[in-house]
C-alpha distance (Angstrom), angle and dihedral (degrees) to the residues before:
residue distance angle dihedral
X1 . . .
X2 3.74 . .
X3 3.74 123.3 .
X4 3.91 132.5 -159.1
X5 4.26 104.7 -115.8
X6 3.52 87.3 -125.9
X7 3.66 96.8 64.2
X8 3.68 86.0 38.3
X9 3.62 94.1 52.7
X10 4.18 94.1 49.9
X11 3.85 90.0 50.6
X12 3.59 95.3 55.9
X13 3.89 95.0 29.0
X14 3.82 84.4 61.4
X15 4.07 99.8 39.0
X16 4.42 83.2 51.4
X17 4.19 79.2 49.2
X18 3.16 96.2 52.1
X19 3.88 102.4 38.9
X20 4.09 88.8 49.1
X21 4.00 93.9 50.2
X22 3.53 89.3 57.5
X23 3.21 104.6 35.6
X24 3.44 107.2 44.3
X25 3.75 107.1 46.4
X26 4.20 78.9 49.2
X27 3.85 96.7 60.8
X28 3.86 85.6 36.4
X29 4.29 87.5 60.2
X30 3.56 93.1 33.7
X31 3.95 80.3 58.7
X32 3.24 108.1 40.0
X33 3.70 113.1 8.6
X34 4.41 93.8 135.6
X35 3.33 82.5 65.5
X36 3.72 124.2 104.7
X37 3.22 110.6 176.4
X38 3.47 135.8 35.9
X39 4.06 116.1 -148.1
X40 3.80 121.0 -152.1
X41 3.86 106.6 -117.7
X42 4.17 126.7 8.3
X43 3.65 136.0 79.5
X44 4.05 98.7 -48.2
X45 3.98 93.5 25.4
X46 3.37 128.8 129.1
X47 3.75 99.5 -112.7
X48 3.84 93.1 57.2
X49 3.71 81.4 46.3
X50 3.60 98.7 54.9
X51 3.61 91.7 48.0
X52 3.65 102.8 52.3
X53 3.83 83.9 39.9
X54 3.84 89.8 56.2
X55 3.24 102.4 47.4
X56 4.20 104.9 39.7
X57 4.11 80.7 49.4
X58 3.61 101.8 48.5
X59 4.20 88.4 41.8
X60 4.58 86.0 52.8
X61 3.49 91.3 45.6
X62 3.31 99.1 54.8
X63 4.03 92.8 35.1
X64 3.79 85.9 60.8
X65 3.85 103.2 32.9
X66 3.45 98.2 44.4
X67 4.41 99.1 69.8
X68 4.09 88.2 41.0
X69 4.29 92.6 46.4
X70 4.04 80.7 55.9
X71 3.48 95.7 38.1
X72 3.15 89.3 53.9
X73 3.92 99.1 46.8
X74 3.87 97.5 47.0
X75 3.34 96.2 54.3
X76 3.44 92.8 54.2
X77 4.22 99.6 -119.7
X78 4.25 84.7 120.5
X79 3.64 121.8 74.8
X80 3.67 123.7 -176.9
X81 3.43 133.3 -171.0
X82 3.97 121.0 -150.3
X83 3.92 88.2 -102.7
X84 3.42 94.0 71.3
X85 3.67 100.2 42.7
X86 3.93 92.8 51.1
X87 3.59 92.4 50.3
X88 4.43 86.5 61.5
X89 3.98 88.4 58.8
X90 3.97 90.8 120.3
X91 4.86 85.4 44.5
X92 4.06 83.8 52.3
X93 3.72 83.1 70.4
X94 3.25 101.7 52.6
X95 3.72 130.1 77.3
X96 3.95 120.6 -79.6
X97 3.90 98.5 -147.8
X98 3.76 111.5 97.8
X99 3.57 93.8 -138.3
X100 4.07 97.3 57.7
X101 4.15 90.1 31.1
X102 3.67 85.1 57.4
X103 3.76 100.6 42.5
X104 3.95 85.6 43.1
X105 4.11 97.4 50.8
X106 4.35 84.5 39.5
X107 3.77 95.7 55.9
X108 3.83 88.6 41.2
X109 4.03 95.3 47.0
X110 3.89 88.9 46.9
X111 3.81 100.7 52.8
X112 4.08 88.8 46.0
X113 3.84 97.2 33.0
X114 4.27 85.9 46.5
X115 3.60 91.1 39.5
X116 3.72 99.5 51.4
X117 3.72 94.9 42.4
X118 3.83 91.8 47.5
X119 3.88 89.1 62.0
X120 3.72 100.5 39.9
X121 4.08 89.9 54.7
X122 3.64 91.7 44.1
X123 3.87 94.2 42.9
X124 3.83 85.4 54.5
X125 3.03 90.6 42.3
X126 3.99 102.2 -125.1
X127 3.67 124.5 146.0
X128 3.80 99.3 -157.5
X129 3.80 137.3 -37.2
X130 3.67 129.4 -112.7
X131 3.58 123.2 -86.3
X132 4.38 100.2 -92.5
X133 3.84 78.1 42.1
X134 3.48 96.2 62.2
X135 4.32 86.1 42.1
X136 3.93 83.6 55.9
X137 3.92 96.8 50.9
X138 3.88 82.3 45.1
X139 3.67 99.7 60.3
X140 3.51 104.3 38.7
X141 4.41 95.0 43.4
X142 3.70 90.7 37.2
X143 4.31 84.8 50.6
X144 3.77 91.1 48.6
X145 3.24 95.1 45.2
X146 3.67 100.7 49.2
X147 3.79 86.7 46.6
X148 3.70 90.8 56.2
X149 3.79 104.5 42.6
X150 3.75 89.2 47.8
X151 4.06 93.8 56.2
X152 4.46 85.6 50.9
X153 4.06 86.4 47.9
X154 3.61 93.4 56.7
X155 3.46 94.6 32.4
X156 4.08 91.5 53.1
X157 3.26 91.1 47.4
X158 3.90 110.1 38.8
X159 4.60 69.0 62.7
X160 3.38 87.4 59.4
X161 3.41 106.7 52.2
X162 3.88 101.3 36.0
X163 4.02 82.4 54.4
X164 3.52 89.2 51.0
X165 3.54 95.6 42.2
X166 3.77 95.0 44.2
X167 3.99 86.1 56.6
X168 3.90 93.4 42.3
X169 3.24 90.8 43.5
């Protein structure tokens, strides 16, 4: 049965969502649950966190998206209609392998994620947050981002395999 890539994308853009605001803010309290509160930059801050975070996240999505996105495509399941494959200009450009797509879109997501968060704390003026603050913040950017980096893997790589089809084929 074929399936439009938008509704494609949502289902698995929400399932990633899901998966990352559980799971994250669970290996963050398994980690760190003594803790009360949560400073802004150093060793256990949430900056460093955030990066690391970003990047590990962004690299497993797209280790684990990236095989079903083309599974999906070859066997003809995925339709796509020229829309959606003109809105990915800027994806075309970047690599199709999941591992460098993912370290790409990680390092990229932590220097803006880091960068914006750095200035709203210090523009409110906040040092840190407490502990189930910092499980919050967890859940909800960890959801968003998983969201976001899964609709760019399938995007990248539904590009990828109608290029390669179209000079296969």
């Amino acid at each position: 049965m074929m399936q439009p890539v938008q509704s494609y994308i949502r289902a698995q853009g929400a399932a990633c969502a899901v998966i990352n605001a559980v799971l994250n803010p669970a290996i963050t309290w398994l980690g760190n649950r003594r803790m009360a509160f949560v400073p802004l930059f150093g060793d256990s801050g949430i900056i460093i966190d955030i990066a690391v975070t970003s990047i590990v996240l962004s690299l497993l999505v797209s280790l684990f998206v990236t095989p079903a996105a083309r599974g999906e495509f070859r066997a003809g399941r995925l339709t796509g209609s020229d829309t959606v494959f003109a809105e990915s200009g800027v994806l075309a450009h970047l690599p199709s392998k999941a591992w460098s797509f993912g370290l790409v879109i990680g390092v990229v997501a932590a220097a803006v994620i880091t960068a914006l968060m750095s200035a709203t704390f210090l523009l409110l003026g906040s040092a840190g947050f407490s502990f189930a603050g910092f499980v919050i913040l967890k859940a909800v950017y960890t959801a968003a981002l998983g969201f976001v980096v899964t609709r760019w893997v399938i995007l990248r790589q539904l590009l990828y395999c109608r290029a390669n089809s179209a000079h296969n084929g």
